[in-house]
Every structure is written in C-alpha cells, then in structure tokens.
C-alpha positions in Angstrom: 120.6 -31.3 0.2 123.0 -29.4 -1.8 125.3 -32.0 -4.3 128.4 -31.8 -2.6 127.0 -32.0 0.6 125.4 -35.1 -0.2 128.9 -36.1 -1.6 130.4 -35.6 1.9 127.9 -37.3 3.8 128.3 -40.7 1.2 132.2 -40.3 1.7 132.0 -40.3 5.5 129.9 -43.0 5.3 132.1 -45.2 3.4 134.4 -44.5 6.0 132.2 -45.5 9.2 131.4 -49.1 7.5 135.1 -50.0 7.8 134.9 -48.9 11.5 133.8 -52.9 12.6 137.0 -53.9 10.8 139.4 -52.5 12.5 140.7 -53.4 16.4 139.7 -51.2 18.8 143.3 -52.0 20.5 145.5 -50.4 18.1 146.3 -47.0 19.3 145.1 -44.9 16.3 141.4 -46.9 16.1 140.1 -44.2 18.6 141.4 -41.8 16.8 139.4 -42.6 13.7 136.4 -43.3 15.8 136.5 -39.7 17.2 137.8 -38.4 14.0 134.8 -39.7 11.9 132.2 -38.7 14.9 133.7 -35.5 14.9 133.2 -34.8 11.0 130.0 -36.0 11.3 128.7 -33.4 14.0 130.7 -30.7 12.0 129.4 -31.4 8.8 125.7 -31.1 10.3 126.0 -27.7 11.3 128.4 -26.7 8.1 126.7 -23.8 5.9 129.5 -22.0 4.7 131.5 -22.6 2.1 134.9 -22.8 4.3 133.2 -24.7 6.8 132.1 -27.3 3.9 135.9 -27.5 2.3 137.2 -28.3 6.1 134.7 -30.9 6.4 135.6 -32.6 2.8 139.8 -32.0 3.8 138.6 -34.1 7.5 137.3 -36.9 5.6 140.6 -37.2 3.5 142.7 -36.9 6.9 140.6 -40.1 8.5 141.1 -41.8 4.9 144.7 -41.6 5.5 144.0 -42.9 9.2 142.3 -45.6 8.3 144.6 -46.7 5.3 147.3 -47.2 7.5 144.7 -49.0 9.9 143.5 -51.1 6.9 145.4 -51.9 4.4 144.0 -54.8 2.4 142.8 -54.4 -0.7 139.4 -54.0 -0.3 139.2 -51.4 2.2 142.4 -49.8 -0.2 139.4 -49.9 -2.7 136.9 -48.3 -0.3 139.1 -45.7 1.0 140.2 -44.5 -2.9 136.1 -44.2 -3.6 136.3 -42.3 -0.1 139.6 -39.7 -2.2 137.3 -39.9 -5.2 134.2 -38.4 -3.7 135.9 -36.2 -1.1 138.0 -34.4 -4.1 134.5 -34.4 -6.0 133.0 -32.3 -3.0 136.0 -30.2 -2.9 135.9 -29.4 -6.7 131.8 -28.6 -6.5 132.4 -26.3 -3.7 134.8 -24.3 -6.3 132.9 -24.9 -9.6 129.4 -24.3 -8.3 126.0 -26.8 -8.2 125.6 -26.6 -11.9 128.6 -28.8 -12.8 127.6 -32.2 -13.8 128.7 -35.2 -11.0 129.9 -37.2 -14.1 132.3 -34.3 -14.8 133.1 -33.4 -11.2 134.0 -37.5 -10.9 136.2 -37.6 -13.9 138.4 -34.6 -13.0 138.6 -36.1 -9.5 140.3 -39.4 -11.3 142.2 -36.9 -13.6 143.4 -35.5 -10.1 144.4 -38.8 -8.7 145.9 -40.2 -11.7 148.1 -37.3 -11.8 149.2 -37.6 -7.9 149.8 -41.4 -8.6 153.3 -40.8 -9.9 154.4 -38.5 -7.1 152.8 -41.5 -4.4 155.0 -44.0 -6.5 158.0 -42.1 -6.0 157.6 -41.5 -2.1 156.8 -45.2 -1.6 159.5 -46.6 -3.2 162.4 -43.7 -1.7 160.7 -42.5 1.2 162.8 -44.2 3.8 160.5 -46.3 6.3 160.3 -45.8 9.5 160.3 -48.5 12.7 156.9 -49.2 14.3 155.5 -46.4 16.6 154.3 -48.8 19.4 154.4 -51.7 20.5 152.7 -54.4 22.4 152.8 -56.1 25.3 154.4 -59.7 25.2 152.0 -62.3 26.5 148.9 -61.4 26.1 145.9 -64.3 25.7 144.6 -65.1 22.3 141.6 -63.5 20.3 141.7 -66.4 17.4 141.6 -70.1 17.5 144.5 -70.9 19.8 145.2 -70.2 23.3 148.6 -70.0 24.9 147.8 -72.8 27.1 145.7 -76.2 27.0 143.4 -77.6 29.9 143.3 -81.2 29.5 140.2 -82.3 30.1 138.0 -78.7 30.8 136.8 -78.7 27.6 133.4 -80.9 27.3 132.3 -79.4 24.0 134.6 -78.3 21.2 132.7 -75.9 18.6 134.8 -75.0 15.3 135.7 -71.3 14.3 135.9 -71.4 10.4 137.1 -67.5 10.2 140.3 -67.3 8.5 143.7 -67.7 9.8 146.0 -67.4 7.7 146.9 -67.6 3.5 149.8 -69.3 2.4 151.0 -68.7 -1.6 154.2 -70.8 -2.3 156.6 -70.0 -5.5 156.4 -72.7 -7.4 152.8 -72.9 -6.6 152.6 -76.1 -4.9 151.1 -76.8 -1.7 153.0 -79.4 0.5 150.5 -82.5 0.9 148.2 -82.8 3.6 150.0 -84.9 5.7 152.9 -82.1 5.9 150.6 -79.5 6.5 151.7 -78.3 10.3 151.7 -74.6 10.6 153.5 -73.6 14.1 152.6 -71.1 16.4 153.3 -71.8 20.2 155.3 -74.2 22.3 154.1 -74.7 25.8 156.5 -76.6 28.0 155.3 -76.1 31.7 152.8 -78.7 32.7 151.1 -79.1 36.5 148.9 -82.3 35.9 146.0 -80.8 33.7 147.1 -77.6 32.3 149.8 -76.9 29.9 151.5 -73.1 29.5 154.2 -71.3 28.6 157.1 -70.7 30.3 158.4 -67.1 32.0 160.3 -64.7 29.1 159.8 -67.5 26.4 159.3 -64.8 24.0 162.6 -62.6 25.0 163.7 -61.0 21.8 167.6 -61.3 23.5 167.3 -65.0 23.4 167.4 -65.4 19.3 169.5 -68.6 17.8 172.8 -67.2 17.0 171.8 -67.6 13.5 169.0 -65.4 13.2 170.3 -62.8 15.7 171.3 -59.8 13.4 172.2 -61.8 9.8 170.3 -59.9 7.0 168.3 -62.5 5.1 169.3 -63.2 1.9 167.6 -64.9 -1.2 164.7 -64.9 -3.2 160.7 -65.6 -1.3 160.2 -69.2 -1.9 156.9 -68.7 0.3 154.5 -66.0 1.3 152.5 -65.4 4.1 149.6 -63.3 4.9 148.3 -63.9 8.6 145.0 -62.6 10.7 145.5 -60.8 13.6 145.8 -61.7 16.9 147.2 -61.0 20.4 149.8 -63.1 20.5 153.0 -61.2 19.9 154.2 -64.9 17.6 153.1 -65.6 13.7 152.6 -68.9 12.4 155.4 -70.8 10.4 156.2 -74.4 8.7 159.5 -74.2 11.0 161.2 -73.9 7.7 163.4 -71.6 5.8 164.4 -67.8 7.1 162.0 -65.2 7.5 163.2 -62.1 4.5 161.4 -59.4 6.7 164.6 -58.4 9.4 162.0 -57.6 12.4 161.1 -61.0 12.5 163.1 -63.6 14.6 163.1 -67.3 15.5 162.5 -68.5 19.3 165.1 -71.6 20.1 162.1 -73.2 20.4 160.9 -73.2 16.8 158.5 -69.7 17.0 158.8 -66.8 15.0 158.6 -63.7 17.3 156.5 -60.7 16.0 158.3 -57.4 17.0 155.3 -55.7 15.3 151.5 -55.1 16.9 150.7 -58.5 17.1 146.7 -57.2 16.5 147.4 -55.4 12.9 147.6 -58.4 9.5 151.1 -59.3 9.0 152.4 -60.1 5.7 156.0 -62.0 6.1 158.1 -64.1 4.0 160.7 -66.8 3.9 163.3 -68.2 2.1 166.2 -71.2 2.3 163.1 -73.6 3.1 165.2 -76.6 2.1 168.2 -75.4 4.4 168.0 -77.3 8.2 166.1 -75.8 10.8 168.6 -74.7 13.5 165.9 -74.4 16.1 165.3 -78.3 15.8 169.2 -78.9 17.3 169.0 -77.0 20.0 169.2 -79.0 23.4 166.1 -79.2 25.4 165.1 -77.0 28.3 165.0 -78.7 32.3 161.3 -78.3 32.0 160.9 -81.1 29.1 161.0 -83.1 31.6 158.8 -82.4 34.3 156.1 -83.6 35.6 154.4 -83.1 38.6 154.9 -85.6 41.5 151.9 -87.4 43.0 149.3 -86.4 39.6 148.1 -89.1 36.9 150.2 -92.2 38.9 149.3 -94.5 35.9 150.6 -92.8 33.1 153.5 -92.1 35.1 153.9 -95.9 36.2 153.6 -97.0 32.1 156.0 -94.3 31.4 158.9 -95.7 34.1 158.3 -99.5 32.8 159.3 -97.9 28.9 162.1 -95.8 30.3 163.2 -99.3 32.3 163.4 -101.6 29.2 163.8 -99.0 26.1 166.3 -96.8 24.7 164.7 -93.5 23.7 163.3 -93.9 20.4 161.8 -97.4 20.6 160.2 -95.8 23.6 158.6 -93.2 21.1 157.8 -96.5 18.7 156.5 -98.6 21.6 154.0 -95.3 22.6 152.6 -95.2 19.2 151.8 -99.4 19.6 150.1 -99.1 22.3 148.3 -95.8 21.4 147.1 -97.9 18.3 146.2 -100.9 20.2 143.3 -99.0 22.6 140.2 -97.9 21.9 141.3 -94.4 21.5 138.2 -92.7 19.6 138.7 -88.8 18.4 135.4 -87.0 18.9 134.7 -82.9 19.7 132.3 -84.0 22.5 134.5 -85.9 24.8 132.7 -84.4 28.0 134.5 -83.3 30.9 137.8 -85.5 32.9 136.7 -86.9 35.8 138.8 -87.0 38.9 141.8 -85.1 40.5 144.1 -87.1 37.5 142.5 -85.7 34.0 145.4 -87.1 32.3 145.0 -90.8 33.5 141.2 -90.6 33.3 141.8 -90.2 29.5 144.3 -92.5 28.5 142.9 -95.5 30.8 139.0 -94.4 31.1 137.1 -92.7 29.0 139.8 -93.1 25.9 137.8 -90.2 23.5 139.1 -86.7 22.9 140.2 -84.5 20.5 143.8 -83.3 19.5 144.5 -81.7 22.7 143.8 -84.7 24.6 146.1 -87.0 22.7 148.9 -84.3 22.7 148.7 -83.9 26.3 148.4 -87.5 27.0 151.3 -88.6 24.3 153.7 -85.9 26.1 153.4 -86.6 29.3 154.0 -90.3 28.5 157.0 -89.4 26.9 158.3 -87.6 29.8 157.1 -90.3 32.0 159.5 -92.4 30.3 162.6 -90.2 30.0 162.1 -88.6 26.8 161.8 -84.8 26.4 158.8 -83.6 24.9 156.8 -80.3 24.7 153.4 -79.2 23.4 153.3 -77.5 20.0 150.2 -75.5 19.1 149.3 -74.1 15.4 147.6 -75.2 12.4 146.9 -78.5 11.0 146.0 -78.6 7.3 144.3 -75.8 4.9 142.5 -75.6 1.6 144.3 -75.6 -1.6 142.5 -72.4 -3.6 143.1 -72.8 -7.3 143.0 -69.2 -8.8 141.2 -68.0 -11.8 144.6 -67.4 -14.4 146.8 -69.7 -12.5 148.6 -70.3 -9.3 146.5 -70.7 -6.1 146.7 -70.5 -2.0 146.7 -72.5 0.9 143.4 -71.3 3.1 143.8 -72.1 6.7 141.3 -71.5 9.0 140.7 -70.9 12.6 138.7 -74.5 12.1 142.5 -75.7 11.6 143.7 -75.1 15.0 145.7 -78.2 16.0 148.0 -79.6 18.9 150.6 -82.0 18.4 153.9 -82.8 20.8 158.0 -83.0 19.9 160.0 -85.0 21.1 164.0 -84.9 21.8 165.9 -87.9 20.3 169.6 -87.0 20.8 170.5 -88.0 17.2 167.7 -86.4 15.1 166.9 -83.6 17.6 163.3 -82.4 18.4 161.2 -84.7 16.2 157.3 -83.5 15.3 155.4 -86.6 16.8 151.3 -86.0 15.9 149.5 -88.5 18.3 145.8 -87.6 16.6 146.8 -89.0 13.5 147.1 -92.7 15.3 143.7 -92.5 16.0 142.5 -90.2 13.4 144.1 -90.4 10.0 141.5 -88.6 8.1 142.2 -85.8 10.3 145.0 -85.3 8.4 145.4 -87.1 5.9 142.6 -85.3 4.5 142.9 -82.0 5.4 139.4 -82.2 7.7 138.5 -79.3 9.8 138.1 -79.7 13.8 135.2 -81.8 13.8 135.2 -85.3 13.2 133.4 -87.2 10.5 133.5 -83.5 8.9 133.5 -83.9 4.7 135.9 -81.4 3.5 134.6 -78.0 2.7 132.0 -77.5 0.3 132.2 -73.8 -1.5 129.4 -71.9 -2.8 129.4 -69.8 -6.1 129.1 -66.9 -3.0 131.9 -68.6 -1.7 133.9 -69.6 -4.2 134.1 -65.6 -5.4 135.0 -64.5 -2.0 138.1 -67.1 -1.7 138.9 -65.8 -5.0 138.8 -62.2 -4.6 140.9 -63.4 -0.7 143.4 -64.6 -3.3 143.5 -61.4 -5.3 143.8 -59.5 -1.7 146.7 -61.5 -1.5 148.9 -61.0 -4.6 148.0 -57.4 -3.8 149.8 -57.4 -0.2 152.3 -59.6 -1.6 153.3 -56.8 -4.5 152.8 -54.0 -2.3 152.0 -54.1 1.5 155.1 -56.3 1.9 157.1 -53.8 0.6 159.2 -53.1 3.3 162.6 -51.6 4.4 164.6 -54.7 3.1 163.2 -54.4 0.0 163.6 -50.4 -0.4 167.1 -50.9 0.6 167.5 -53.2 -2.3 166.2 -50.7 -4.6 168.2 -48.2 -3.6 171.5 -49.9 -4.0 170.7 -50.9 -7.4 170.0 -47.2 -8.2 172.6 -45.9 -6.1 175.3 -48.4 -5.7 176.8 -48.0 -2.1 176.7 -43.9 -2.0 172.9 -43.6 0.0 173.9 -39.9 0.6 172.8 -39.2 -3.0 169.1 -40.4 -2.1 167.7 -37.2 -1.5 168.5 -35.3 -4.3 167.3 -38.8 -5.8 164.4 -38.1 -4.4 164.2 -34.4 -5.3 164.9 -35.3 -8.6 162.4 -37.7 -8.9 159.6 -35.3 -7.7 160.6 -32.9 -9.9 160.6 -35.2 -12.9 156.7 -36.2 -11.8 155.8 -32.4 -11.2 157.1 -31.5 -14.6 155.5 -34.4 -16.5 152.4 -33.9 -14.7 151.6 -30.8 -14.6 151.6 -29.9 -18.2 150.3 -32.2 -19.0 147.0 -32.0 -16.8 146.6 -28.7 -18.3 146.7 -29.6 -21.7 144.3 -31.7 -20.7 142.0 -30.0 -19.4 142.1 -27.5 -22.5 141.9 -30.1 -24.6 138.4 -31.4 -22.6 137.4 -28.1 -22.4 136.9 -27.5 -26.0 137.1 -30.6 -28.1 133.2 -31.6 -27.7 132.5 -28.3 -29.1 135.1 -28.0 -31.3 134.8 -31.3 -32.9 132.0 -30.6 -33.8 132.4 -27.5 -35.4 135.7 -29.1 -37.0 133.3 -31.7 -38.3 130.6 -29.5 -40.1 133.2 -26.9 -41.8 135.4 -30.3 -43.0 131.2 -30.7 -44.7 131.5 -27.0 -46.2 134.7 -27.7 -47.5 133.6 -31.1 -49.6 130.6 -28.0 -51.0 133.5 -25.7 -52.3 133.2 -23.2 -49.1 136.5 -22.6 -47.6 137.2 -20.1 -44.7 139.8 -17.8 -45.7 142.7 -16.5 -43.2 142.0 -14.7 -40.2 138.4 -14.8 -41.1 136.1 -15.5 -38.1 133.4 -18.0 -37.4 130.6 -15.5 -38.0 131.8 -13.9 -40.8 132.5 -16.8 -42.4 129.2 -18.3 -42.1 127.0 -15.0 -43.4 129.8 -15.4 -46.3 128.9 -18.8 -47.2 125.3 -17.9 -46.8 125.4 -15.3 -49.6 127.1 -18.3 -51.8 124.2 -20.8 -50.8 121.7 -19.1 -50.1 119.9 -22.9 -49.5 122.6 -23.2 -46.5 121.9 -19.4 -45.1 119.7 -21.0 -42.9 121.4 -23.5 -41.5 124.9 -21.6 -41.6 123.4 -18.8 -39.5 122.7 -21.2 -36.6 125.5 -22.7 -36.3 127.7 -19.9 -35.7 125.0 -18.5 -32.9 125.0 -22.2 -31.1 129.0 -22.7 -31.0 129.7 -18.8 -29.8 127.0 -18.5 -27.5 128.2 -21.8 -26.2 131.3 -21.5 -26.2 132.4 -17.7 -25.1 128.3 -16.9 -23.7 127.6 -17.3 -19.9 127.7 -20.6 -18.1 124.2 -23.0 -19.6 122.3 -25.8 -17.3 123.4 -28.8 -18.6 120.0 -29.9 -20.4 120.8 -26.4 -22.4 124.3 -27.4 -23.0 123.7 -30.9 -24.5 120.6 -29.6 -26.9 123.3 -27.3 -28.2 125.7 -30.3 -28.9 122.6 -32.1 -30.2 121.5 -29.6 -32.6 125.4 -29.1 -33.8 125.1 -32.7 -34.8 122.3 -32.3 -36.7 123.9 -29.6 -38.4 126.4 -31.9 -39.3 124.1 -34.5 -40.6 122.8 -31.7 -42.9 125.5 -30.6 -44.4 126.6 -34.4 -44.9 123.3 -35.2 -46.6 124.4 -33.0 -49.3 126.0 -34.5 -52.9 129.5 -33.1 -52.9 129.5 -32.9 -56.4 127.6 -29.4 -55.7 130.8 -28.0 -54.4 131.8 -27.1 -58.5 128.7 -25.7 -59.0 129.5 -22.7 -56.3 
C-alpha cells in the first residue's frame, strides 16, 4: 500500500472511532456516518491520482462535520491529527513516494501553523449565527433523571456513575456538601403514585420578567459544562443569571435550553449572591392537589397539621415526626404494596430512597395546606483538585437526587430535603446513590482521566463558550458603537495574516530547503579559512576547491569531494533518502577533517 494511501486510510480511521461518541439524534450525525462510509468505499477503488486528492479533501470535509459534532478537547485533538495526516496525504500525492513522512508531517504543521492566524481571526469576528434546528420540548430523559417519579415502582435502584455535569467556580471554591443541590426539573402534577410535569411548563413565552430580554451583565462567577441529554432544561444551583442570552429561567426555578438539548452545553452565570426572583413567585393551583380518595392516611395526618398549625410549624412538625419513625434509606426498598403507594410507605414498610421521601414529604405538605412541588437534579459532587491549581466539582449521574419546596408566604418557595432526616451522610458527605456507599475511591487510571476532564474543561471554558455575547463584547471594544466598520475589520485583519504569513512560509521553506546542506558547507569553508584558504569573489564552489587543492595538495583529496557531494546534492536529480543522509554524513566528516587540523598551518600556505 502506497504511503499516502496508507495515510488516508489511518486518517479515516481516526475519524470512525469518534463515530460511538456522537448522538445519532442530532441531525448532522447521519451525515458523518454516510460521509465517512462513503470515503471509505471511494477510497477502495481510488487509483488515480485525482481520485486519491478527492478522497484526502472528503476526509477534511467530515473533520469539519464532526468538529462541530464534537467539540471537546479531545476529539478537537483527534480531529487536528485527522488535518495533520489528511494534508500529509495531500502533499505526498504532489511531492511523490520518495519524500520522507517525517518531512511530509512537518510541512503539514508548517501548513496548519500558518492557517492558525487566519482561524483566529474568523473566530473572534465572524459573526455567529443562531442554532440551525431545534428540538422538541418534552422529550423523556437519556441520563440519570426522568421527567417524572413513580412512587413505589421502583424495587431495585442501580447507580449510573457516568458523568453529569462539571462545575468550576471563580474563586475556586466549591460550596459544602450540604449546599450542594444542582436543579434540573420541577414536577408539580401528582395522581396518587406518579409525579410529572405539567402541560407547556417549558413555554419559552412564560420567562420571569427579569430574565425575559435583559442582556446579562457581569463577570462569570461560575462555569458550567453539562452532558447531554433530551431534556430541553440544564442543571443550575437556582442562583445568579445565566451570561449566555439563549438561556432563560422557568418561574419555577429551571433554566430552559433553547439549544439541542442532546449536544454538551457549556453556560455560565453571574450575580450569584443577588436573590433568586424565581423563589417569589406565587405558587401554581396544582401545589395543592391531591387526588381525592388515594393514600386516606397521609391525607388524614395532613388535615390534623393544617387544623392546629400555621404553615411553617406545619413544615417543623413534618420533619418531627419524619425523625421520630423508623424511616430507613436503602436502594432496595422493593415494590409499594396496595392501591395507596404513598401510605404504604410512610406507615408500612418505612424504607426507600430519595424519591420515596420526596414524594411522601410533598404530599404531606399539601395534605396539610402547604404548597409543595417535587424538585429533581443533583445532590452533591466531587471536589477535583487540579494539578497547578484550582479544581472542579464532578457530578455524576450516581448524584441524581429528589428533594421537595415548599411555599411559606414570607420566605417564598423554601428547598426542604426530607432524605437528609433519615440520611445525613447522604449529604452531608457527598455519597453517591447507594447507601452505606464510602465516597469515591480514584485510581492512578482514574485520577488522570478526572484530570485531563478538568483540562477538557478550562479548554471549553476559554474557547467553546465563546459565544455571541462575548464576540459582541470584543467588537465594541475594537469598534466602539460603529459595527458597520466590522467588515473591512475583518478584511483588514485577513489581509494582515495573509501578508505576515505568506512570506514568511516561503522564507521558510527556502530556508529548510538549503540550510542542512548549506550549513554544512558553511561549516567546512569557515575550517579552510582558520588554514589561510579564502574563496575569492565570484569564485564558485568547484573552482575554489581545485584552487585550494593546488595550495594543499594534502587537502586535494578531501577538497575534491566535497564540492562533488554538496553539487550533486544540491542542484543533481532528486536522491532516496538513505543516499541523501550518507551525503550529509560524509559532509560532516569532512568537517571533522578539516577541524582536526592545527590552524597554526594556515601561515605556512
């Protein structure tokens, strides 16, 4: 197999092992599928030269597919090996077999260090565009969570411990453990056993007044970097104001994705210590609802509170008697039995997991009068301290948590977390799902990879998150207010590259054309000099030497060869590379020759 062939077939490969890491739901995944399929069966039958240099510009057309598919930093890293080897092909097809892969590889990174300026320019002035599609609202889960909870379905509760999301914070503190609630979903309609969303709860129309059109302003105070999933919501500590415009708060505390929901999302906020205005806004009809007939005792406890107990000691009066059972928090619970799930936990079997208490604590509270709602999300995460300083929060989908608010008319929705009653090491500690779980143990395998996750993420919070905001920014501080110059900015600033760049690659390339060869040579006549011979002007290489050869007649020799190994070299036909190197070899010995010599012997000439 000829070398750049075998160049091609390595670069397409590279390609089709980042094919599992995309999602087969985003629109242009197919496309790289048939893409890379389709270079594949072309560059089987490819003998031509033409048919070669289509194949190797293919496999630089699905790099650019998949970089806007996957852009993390690794497969960033992958895909520029994929440019590298694909130029590399390109360059062999044009130079012919006998070129060296070392040299075909270093003017491939001679080629992409010189297009670097020009893709640093259209990055930062390249106005960006909208998204080209979008997603369905309401669509079930793919990661941890679900957008609804069946109280008491689940017998069996097995942990996920793929990542979620990673949280980096500016002053580089984490929040403690016991602060650690990361919100995704609130579900609010309940018929007995299941909990869900309600109609349109992610309408984009129905933003706080707030958030709805107000161009964020400050510095990040914190960064996130979330997995994908189907959920057309990101997770959030219900703090601070999201920087990235796109993004907008729910008036019940979720932050609406207006992007695929099923590509990573990098977002961040700041004014975290300004006050949530999601938390004051008056509760819906259905925070209060329960179904009539279903779970008779929980209801019945839940009339004697309302009965006796303004609103919050009814809250402080749950959390007494939550305390005072036999409550045990366990993965295993088994299944609910009976037509009243809900009562056959509380006042029966008494063992659960996070969802069970949440869904038990709320419907008490409505019971007794009090607004509540179920809040799904995180719980938790793993501080990562990072090699040079700084760090992130790791959550995982092990993480997934359920906890309830409640509505007290003075404080407004208040985050009530009925697990850690029963369960303080739950979180308290940071544990994952499972009970009695120590907290995570790493690896040196696994302590690399959450490093280079951390690397991965500095890199998509310096670039990736780059967005429209952000241009804007850098635009005005060019520009000022006049934005009808930014074109010729931009022409200007291509120009600039283009003029830098382009000189300078070609003295470059002159200047690695001839300096092993000539450095050489400049080496061995800077020898003859320290012996008294000279060149004199406009005197060429071979004259020169049969002239010093008639004063030493001890150097004729020597002389002689070295002016038939740098011309024929030099201006003969094109040498294998084993011929090439000897002849650099044998100048250096040359060198050392002349070099061995006393330079005193330069007077006596």
């Amino acid at each position: 197999m000829s070398g750049h062939r075998r160049l091609q077939w390595v670069a397409l490969g590279l390609l089709a092992a980042l094919l599992p890491a995309i999602d087969t739901g985003m629109p242009l995944s197919w496309g790289a599928i048939c893409l890379i399929t389709l270079t594949a069966l072309k560059l089987r039958e490819a003998h031509s030269r033409s048919e070669l240099r289509r194949a190797s510009l293919l496999i630089l057309v699905i790099t650019g597919v998949m970089a806007a598919l996957l852009p993390g930093l690794g497969p960033s890293l992958i895909q520029l090996l994929t440019t590298l080897l694909a130029l590399s092909s390109l360059l062999s097809l044009e130079l012919g077999s006998a070129v060296q892969l070392r040299t075909l590889l270093a003017r491939s990174l001679r080629l992409l260090g010189a297009a670097l300026p020009l893709v640093l320019v259209l990055f930062l002035l390249v106005p960006r565009v909208g998204p080209l599609w979008t997603v369905p609202m309401g669509q079930t889960a793919r990661t941890g969570l679900s957008d609804q909870l069946d109280t008491g379905s689940i017998a069996d509760l097995v942990a996920v411990d793929t990542p979620a999301a990673r949280i980096s914070f500016t002053n580089e503190e984490p929040p403690p453990p016991e602060s650690r609630y990361w919100r995704v979903l609130t579900l609010h309609s309940f018929d007995g056993q299941r909990w869900e969303r309600l109609p349109n709860e992610d309408n984009l129309n129905a933003l706080l007044p707030q958030t709805a059109g107000e161009p964020p302003t400050g510095s990040r105070e914190q960064f996130w970097l979330a997995e994908p999933m189907l959920l057309p919501v990101l997770p959030w500590s219900g703090q601070g104001q999201p920087l990235d415009p796109e993004l907008r708060i729910s008036p019940d505390g979720v932050l609406l994705n207006n992007r695929p929901p099923i590509e990573r999302r990098a977002y961040g906020f700041t004014n975290l210590s300004a006050p949530a205005a999601w938390k004051l806004q008056p509760p819906r009809e259905a925070a209060l609802e329960l179904p009539v007939g279903i779970n008779p005792r929980l209801q019945a406890l839940g009339r004697e509170w309302k009965d006796t107990l303004p609103p919050a000691d009814r809250v402080a009066v749950a959390q007494r008697w939550f305390r005072s059972q036999p409550f045990r928090y366990t993965t295993q619970p088994g299944l609910l039995p009976g037509p009243d799930p809900v009562d056959a936990f509380l006042f029966d079997t008494r063992t659960g997991f996070c969802e069970h208490f949440a869904s038990g604590f709320t419907a008490l509270m409505r019971a007794a009068g009090v607004p509540a709602r179920i809040v799904l999300g995180y719980q938790g995460g793993d501080w990562v301290p990072q090699v040079g300083g700084g760090g992130y929060l790791d959550v995982r989908q092990s993480d997934a948590h359920a906890w309830s608010e409640v509505w007290l008319a003075d404080q407004g929705w208040v985050l009530v977390d009925p697990t850690a009653w029963v369960s303080p090491l739950r979180i308290t500690a940071g544990q994952p799902i499972s009970a009695g779980k120590t907290p995570r143990q790493f690896s040196p395998l696994g302590w690399a990879l959450l490093q280079w996750r951390g690397i991965d993420l500095r890199w998509t919070g310096w670039v990736m998150s780059f967005n429209r905001q952000d241009q804007m920014a850098l635009i005005e501080r060019l520009l000022g207010k006049r934005h009808e110059w930014l074109g010729a900015l931009l022409v200007a600033a291509l120009a600039l590259c283009l003029g830098l760049v382009l000189p300078l690659m070609h003295w470059s390339q002159r200047r690695r054309d001839t300096d092993g060869l000539r450095r050489e040579l400049d080496h061995c006549l800077q020898r003859l000099r320290l012996l008294g011979l000279e060149p004199r002007p406009g005197e060429d290489l071979g004259s020169f030497c049969r002239r010093a050869g008639q004063q030493r007649p001890d150097l004729a020799c020597a002389l002689d060869e070295l002016a038939c190994t740098y011309l024929r070299q030099r201006f003969g036909p094109a040498l294998p590379q084993d011929q090439r190197q000897a002849s650099r070899k044998r100048l250096r010995q040359l060198r050392q020759q002349l070099g061995a010599l006393p330079a005193a012997s330069s007077s006596q000439a």
